[in-house]
Backbone as a ProteinNet text record, in pm:
[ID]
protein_1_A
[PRIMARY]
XXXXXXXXXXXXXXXXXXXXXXXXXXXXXXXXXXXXXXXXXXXXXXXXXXXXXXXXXXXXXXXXXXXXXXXXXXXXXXXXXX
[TERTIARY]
8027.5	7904.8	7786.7	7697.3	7572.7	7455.1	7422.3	7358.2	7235.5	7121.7	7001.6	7075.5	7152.6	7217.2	7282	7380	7417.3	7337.9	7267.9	7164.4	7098.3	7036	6951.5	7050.3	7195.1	7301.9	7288.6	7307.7	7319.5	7167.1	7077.4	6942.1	6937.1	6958.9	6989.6	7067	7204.8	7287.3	7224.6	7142.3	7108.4	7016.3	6894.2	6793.5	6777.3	6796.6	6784.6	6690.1	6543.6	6428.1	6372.1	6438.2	6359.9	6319.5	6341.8	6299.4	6255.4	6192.1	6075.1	5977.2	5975.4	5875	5854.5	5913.8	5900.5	5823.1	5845.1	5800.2	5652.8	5641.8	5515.6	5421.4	5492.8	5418.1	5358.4	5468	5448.4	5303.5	5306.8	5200.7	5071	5054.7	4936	4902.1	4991.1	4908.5	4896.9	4944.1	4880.1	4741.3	4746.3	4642.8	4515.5	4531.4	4441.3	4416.7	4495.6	4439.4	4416.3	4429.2	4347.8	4202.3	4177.1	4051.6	3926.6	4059.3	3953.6	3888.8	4028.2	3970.5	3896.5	3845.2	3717.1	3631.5	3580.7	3528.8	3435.1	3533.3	3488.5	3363.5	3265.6	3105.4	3142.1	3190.9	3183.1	3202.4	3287.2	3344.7	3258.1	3194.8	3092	2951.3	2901.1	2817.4	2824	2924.4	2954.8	2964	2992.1	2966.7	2845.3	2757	2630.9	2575.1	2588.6	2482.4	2572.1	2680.6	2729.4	2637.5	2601.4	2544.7	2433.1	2333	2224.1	2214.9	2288.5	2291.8	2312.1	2396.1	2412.2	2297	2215	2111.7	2032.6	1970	1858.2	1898.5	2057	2118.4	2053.2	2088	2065.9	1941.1	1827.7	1706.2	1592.6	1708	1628.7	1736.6	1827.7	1850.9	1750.4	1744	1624.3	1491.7	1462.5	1296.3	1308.5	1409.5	1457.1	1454.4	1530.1	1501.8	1425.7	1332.4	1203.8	1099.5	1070.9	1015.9	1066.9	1175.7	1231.5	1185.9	1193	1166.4	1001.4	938.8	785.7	755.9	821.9	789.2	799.6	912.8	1014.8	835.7	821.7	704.5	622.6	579.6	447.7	467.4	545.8	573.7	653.7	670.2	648.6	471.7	391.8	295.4	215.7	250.4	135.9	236.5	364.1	435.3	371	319.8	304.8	116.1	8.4	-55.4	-117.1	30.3	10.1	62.5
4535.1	4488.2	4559.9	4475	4532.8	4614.5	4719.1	4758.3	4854.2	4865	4995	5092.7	5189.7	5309.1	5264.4	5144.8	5092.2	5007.5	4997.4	4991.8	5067.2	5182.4	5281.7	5395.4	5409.2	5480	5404.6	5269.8	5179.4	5220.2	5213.3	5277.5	5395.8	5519	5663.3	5651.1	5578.3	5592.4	5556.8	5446.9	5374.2	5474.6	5519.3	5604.4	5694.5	5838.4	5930.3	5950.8	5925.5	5950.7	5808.3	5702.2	5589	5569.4	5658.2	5661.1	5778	5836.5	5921.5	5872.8	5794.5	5700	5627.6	5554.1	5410.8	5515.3	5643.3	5693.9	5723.8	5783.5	5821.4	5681.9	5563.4	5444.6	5365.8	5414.8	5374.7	5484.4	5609	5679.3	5610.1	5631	5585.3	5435.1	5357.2	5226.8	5236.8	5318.3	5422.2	5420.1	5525.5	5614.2	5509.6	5424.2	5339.9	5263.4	5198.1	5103.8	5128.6	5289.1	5364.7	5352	5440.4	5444.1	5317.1	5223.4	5087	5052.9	5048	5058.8	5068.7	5264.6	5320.5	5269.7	5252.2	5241.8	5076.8	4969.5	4851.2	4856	4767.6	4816.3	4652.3	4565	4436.1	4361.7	4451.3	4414.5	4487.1	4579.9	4653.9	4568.2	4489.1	4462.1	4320.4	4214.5	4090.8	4124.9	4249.2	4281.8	4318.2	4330.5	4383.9	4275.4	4200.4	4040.8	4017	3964.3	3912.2	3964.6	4097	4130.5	4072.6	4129.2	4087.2	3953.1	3815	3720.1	3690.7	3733.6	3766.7	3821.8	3901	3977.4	3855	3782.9	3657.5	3583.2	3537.9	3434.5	3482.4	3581.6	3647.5	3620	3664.6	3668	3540.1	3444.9	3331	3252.1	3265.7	3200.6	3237	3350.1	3422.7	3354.8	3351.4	3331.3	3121	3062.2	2893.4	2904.2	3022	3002.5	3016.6	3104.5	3140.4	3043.7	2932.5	2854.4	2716.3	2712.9	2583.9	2558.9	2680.6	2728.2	2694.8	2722.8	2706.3	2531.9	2559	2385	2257.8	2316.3	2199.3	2206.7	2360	2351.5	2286.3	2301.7	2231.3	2092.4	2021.6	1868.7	1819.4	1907.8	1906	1876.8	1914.7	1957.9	1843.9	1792.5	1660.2	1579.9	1533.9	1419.6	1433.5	1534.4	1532.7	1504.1	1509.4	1460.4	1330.8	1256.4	1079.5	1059.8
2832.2	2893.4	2827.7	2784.9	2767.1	2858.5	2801	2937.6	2850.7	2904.6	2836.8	2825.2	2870.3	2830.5	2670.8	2635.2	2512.7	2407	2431.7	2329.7	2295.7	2412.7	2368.3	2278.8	2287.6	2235	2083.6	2072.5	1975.7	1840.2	1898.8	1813.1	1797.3	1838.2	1832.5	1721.1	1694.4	1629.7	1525.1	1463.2	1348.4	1299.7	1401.7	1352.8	1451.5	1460.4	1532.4	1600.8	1494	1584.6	1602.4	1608.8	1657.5	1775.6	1923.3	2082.6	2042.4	1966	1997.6	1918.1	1801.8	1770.7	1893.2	1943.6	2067	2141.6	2199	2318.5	2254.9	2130.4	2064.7	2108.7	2001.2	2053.4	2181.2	2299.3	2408.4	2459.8	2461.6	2516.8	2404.8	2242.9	2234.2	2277.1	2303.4	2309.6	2511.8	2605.7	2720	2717.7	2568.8	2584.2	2567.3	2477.9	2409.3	2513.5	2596.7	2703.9	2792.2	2842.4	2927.1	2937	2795.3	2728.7	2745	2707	2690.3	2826.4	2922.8	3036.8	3091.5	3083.8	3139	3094.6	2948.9	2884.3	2913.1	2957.2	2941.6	3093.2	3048.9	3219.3	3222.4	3155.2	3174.1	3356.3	3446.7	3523.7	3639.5	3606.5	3689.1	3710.2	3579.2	3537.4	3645.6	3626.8	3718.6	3872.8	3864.7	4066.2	4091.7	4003.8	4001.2	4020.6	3945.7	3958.2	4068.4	4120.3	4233.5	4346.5	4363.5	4491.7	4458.2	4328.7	4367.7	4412.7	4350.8	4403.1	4569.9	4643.8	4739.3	4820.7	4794.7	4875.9	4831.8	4697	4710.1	4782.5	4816.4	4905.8	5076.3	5162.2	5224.7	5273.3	5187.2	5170.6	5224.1	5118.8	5089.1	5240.4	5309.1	5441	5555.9	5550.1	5644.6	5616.4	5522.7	5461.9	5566.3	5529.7	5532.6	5663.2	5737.9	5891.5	5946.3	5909.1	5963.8	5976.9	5817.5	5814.7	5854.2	5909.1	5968.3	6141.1	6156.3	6273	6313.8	6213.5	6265.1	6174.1	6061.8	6049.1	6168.5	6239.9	6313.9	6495.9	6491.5	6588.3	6537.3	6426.7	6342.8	6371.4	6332.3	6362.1	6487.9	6585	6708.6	6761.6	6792.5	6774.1	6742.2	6586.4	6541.2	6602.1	6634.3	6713	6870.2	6921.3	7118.8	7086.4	6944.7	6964.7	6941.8	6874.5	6823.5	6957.7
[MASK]
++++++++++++++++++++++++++++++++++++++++++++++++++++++++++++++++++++++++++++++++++

């Protein structure tokens, strides 16, 4: 039966240090997409505009209610004097 213990036995055998290359490889490409990680503001930057959008949304419902509110009296008002 095949199993990771026999294969990983199977590559040892062919090349001694080929799982400490793989492990070398496995930590830098880690390290590298760690890095990139921190590194990337792209995803900071889209929650940034999301709120601000959000607070003009906010803003601008309040501002719509306020003036719906006194429009709807306003034409109350010229309708009770026709």
């Amino acid at each position: 039966m095949i199993s990771a213990n026999n294969i990983r036995s199977w590559i040892v055998q062919r090349n001694p240090n080929a799982m400490m290359h793989s492990q070398r490889h496995v930590r830098g490409f880690m390290k590298r997409f760690v890095t990139s990680f921190l590194s990337n503001q792209s995803g900071a930057t889209a929650i940034e505009y999301g709120l601000i959008a959000a607070l003009i949304a906010v803003a601008a419902i309040a501002a719509m209610t306020t003036l719906g509110t006194k429009l709807g009296g306003t034409f109350n008002n010229v309708s009770n004097q026709l």
